[in-house]
N, C-alpha and C positions, 0 to 999 in steps of 0.2 A: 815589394809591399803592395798590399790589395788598396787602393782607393775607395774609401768608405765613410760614407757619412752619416752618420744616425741621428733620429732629431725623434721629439715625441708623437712627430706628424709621418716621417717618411724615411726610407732607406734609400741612399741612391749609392750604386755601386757598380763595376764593370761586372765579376760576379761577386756572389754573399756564400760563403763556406762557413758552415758549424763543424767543426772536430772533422774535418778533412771530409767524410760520406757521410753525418748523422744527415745534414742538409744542403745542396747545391745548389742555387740558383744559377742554370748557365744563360746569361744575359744575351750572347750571341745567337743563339736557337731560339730565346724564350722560352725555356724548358725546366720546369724545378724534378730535384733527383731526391729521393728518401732513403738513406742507405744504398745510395750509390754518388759516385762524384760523375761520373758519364751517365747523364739521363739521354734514351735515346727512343726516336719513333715519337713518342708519347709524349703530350705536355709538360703530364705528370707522372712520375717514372717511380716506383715504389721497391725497393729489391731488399732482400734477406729474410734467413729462414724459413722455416715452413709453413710460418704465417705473416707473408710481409705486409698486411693491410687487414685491420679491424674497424669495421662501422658499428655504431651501437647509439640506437635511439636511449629516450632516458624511459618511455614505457608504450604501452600498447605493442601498433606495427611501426616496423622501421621499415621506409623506403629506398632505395636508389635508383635515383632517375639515370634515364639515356634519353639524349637528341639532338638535334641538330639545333643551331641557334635561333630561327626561325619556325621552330615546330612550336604547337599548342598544345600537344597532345604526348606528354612523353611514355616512354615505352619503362618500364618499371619491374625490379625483383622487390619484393616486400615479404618481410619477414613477422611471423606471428606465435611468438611462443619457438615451436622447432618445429612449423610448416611455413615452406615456400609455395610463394607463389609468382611463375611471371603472368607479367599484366601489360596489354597494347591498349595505346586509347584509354588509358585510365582503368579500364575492365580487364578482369579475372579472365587468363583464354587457361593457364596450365598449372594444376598444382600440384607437389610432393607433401603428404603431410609424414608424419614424425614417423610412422613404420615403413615408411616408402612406396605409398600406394600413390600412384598416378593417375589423376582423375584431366581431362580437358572436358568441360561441359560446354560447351560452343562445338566438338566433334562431329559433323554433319553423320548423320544416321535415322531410318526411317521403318517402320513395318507399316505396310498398308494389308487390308485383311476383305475380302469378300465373306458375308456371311449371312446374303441372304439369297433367293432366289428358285432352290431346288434345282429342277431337271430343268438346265440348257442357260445355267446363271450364267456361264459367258459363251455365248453362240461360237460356232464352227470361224476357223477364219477373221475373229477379230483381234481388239486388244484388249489385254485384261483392265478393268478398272474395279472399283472397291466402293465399298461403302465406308469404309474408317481409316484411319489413320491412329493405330495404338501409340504409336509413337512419330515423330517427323520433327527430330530438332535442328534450327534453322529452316525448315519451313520450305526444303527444296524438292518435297514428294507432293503429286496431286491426285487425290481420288479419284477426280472428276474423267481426266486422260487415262491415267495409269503412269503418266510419266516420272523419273526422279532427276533430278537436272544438275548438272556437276557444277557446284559453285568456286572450285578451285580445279588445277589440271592435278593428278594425281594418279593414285593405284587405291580401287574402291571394291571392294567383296562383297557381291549380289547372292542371295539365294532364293531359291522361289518353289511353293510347294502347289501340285496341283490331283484333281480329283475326278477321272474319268464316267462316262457311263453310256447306255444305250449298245449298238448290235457289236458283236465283233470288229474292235478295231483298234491301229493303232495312234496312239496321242500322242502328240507333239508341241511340247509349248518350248517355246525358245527366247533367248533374251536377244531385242533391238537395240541397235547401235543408230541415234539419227532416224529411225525409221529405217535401216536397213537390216536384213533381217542374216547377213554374209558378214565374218570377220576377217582381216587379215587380206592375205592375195591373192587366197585359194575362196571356192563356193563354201567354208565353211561356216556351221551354226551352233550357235551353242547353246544344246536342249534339252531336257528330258524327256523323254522316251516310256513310253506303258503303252501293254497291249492289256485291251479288253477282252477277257471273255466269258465272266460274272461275276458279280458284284461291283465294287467300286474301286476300280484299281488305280492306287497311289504313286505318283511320282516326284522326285526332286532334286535337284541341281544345287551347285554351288560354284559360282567363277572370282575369280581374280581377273579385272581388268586395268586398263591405264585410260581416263579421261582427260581430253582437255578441258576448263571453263566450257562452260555452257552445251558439252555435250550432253546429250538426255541417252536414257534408257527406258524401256517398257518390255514388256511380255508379252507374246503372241501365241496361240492355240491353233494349231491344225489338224487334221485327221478326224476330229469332234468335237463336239460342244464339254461344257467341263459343269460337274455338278458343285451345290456349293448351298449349306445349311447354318443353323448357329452357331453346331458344333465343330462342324467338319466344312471341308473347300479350300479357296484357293489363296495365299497370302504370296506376298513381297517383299525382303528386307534389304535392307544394306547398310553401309557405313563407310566412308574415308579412312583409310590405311595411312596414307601418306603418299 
């Protein structure tokens, strides 16, 4: 016999069984079971079928929180119609909406763009820097340097176009690591490459790197100066992979 005493206030019991699994209270874990009599791991243990758990607000968005019991700031799926979205901090960082398009609008990515200056807009042997920024969201690209600065460690996809000119020669603009201009264990660099020998010869790259937090990157120019108008010259992008 189960020891059980119901009252309009409180249940007190060693455990509380409905229809053997519809409900378990195992009093010894502190563990309630829903269609299971062995609730296990988990508080709250939910099992059967192909859908053993429905939440459903009465309208708008429905939420479900996660956190810790001390947190302020829970971490959150929210549902809206038939688009997801998770949310940290109370804010929108990932959504699926109803065709399955995946949007993260917090995704750090940047074009910085030189487009003024003519003949020697970035001198021989410097760093490239920009007058714009068409795009820089999160805010971790600076015109001013030319730097982009990793706000998390990752794998980040840089590309960079550039725009030669003056005597016979060859151009070299390559992408920095920290200010070093060598990757890996070898003297290697990662750059593009154009020879001049009339008109305006175009070059352009594209890498896949791995940054930790607060590594930067920029662009360096060797061989010669790089031309660079409203139309035409020298830009930066990039974005976080993951």
């Amino acid at each position: 016999d189960m020891a059980t005493n119901i009252t309009n206030t409180s249940i007190t019991t060693d455990d509380l069984i409905v229809d053997t699994n519809v409900l378990k209270v195992d009093s010894a874990n502190n563990r309630v079971g829903i269609g299971t009599a062995t609730p296990t791991q988990a508080t709250l243990h939910v099992a059967g079928g192909n859908v053993p758990a429905r939440l459903e607000g009465n309208a708008g968005t429905t939420y479900v929180q996660f956190g810790a019991s001390a947190t302020t700031t829970y971490g959150q799926i929210a549902m809206t119609g038939n688009d997801m979205t998770l949310r940290t901090a109370y804010q929108d960082r990932m959504k699926i909406d109803s065709n399955g398009y995946v949007t993260k609008p917090n995704q750090p990515s940047f074009l910085m763009k030189k487009y003024s200056g003519g003949s020697n807009a970035i001198a021989n042997n410097t760093v490239w820097t920009y007058d714009e920024a068409l795009s820089n969201v999160g805010g971790h690209a600076n015109i001013s340097n030319g730097r982009f600065t990793a706000p998390v460690a990752g794998s980040y996809c840089f590309m960079w176009h550039n725009i030669g000119e003056g005597s016979s020669s060859v151009y070299r603009s390559f992408i920095r690591y920290n200010a070093s201009s060598t990757w890996g264990s070898g003297s290697y660099r990662l750059e593009s490459r154009n020879y001049h020998s009339a008109g305006y010869p175009n070059a352009s790259a594209q890498v896949v790197v791995y940054l930790n937090a607060s590594d930067y990157v920029d662009i360096y120019v060797s061989g010669g100066s790089l031309y660079s108008d409203t139309t035409n010259g020298v830009w930066f992008c990039g974005f976080l992979i993951g």
